[in-house]
DRENDO-1510 file (C-alpha; in Angstrom, 1 decimal, always signed):
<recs>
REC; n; res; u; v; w
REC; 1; UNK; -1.0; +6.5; -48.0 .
REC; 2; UNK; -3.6; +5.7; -45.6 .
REC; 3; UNK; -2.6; +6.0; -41.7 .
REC; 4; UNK; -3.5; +3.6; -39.2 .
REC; 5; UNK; -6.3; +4.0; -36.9 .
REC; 6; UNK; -5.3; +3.2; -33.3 .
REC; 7; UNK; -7.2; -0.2; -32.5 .
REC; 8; UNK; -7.8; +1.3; -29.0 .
REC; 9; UNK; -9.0; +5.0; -30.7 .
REC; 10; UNK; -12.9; +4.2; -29.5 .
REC; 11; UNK; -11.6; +4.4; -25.6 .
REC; 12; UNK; -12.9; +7.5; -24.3 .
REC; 13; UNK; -14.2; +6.3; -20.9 .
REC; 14; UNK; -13.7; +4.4; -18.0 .
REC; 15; UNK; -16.8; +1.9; -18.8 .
REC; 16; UNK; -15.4; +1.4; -22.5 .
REC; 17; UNK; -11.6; +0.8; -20.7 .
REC; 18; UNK; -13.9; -2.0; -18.5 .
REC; 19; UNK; -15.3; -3.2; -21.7 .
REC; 20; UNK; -12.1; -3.6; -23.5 .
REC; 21; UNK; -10.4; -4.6; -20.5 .
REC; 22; UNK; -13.1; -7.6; -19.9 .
REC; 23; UNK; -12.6; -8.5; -23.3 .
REC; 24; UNK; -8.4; -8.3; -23.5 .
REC; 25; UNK; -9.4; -10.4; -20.3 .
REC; 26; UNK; -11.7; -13.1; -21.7 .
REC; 27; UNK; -9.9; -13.6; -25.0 .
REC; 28; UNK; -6.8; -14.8; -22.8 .
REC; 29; UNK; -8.8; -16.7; -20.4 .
REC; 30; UNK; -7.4; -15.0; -17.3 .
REC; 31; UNK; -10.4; -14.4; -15.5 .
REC; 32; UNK; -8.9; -17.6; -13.2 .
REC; 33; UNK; -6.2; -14.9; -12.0 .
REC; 34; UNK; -8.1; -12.1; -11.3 .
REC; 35; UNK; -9.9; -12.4; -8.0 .
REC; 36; UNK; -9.5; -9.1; -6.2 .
REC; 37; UNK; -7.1; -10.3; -4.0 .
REC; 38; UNK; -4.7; -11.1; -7.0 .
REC; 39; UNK; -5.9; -7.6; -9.0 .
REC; 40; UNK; -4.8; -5.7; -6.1 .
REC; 41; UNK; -1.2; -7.2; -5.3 .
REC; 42; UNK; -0.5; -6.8; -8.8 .
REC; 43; UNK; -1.7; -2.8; -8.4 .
REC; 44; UNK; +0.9; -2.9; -5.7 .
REC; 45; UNK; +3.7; -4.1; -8.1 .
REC; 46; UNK; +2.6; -1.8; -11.0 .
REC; 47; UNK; +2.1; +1.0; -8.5 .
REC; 48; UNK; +6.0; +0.2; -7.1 .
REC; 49; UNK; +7.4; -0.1; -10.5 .
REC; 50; UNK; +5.9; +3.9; -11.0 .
REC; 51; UNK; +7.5; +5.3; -7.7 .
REC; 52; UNK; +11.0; +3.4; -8.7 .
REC; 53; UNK; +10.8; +5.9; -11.6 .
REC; 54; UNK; +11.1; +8.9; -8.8 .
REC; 55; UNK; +12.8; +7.2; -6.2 .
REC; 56; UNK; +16.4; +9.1; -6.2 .
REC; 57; UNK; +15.0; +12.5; -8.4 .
REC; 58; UNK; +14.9; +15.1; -6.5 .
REC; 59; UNK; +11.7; +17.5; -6.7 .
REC; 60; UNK; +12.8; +19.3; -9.7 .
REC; 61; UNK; +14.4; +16.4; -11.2 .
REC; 62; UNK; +10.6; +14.5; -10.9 .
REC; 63; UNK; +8.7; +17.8; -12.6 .
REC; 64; UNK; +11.3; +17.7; -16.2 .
REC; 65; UNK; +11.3; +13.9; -16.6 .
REC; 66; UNK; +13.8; +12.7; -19.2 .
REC; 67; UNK; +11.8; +11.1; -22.6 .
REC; 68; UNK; +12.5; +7.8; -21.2 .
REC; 69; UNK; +11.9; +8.7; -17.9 .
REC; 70; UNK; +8.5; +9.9; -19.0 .
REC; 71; UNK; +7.8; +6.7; -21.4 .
REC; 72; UNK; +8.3; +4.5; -18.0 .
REC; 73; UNK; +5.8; +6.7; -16.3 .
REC; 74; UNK; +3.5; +6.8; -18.8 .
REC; 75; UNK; +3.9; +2.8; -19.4 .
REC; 76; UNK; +3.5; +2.0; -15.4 .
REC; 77; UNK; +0.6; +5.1; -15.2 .
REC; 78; UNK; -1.7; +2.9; -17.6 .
REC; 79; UNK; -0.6; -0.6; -16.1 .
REC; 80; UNK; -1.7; +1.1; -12.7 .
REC; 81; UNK; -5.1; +2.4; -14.3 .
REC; 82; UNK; -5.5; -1.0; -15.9 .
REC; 83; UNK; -5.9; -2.9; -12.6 .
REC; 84; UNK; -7.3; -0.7; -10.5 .
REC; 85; UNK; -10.4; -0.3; -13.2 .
REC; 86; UNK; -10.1; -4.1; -13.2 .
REC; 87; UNK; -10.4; -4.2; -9.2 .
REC; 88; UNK; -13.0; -2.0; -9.1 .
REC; 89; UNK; -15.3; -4.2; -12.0 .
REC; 90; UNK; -14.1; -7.4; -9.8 .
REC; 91; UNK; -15.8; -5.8; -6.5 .
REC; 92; UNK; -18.3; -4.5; -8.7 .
REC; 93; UNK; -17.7; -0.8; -7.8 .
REC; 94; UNK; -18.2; +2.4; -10.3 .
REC; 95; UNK; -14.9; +4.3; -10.0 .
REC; 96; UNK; -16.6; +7.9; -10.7 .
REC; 97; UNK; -19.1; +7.1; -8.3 .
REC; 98; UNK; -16.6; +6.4; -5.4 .
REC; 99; UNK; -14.5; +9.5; -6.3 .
REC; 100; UNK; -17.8; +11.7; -6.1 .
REC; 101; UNK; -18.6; +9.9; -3.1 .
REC; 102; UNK; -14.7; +10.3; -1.4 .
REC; 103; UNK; -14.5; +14.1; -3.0 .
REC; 104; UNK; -17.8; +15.1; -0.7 .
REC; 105; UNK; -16.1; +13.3; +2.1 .
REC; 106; UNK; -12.7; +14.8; +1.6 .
REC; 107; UNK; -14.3; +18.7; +1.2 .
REC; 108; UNK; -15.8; +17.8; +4.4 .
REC; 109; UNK; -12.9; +16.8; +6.1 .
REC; 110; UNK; -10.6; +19.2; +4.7 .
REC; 111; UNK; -12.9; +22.4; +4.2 .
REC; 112; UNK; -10.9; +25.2; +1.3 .
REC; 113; UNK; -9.9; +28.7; +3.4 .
REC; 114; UNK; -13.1; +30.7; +4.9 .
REC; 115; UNK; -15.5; +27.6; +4.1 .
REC; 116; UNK; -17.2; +25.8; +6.9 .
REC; 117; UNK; -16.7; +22.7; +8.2 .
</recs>
């Protein structure tokens, strides 16, 4: 018996998620809905929907997830990636290029022990 390829298998970087993600998009014609503003409110509910997962656990409780627990928070972890790749190709910014950008900003800020400042 032959096994199934995953139809998603080729997605092995953020510019093919963009790709597939402006296709999924297109083929559903919901390009009307996805101005930033509307991209980023619905990052807020996805992002929300992930901390209700940890709300009540306590530390140890959030690090030994239960396999539902962890289906949740892998379901709401790609819904959160989803928009925020789709905010970023709406504002027309490069996600790697703004984490490179924020990581020299943040080693700046917040210099490791015995490195300057």
């Amino acid at each position: 018996m032959k096994s199934a390829v995953h139809p998603y298998a080729h997605i092995d970087s953020l510019d093919t998620l963009r790709d597939e993600l402006r296709k999924f998009v297109a083929a559903r014609d919901w390009q009307q809905f996805h101005a930033p503003k509307n991209l980023v409110m619905a990052l807020s509910v996805e992002t929300a929907e992930l901390v209700e997962i940890f709300q009540w656990l306590t530390p140890e409780q959030s690090r030994d997830l239960t396999p539902e627990q962890r289906s949740a928070a892998e379901d709401e972890i790609a819904d959160v990636l989803v928009y925020l790749i789709e905010t970023a190709d709406a504002l027309g910014i490069d996600p790697l290029a703004a984490v490179r950008q924020k990581l020299v900003k943040n080693a700046r800020k917040y210099p490791a022990p015995g490195e300057a400042k």
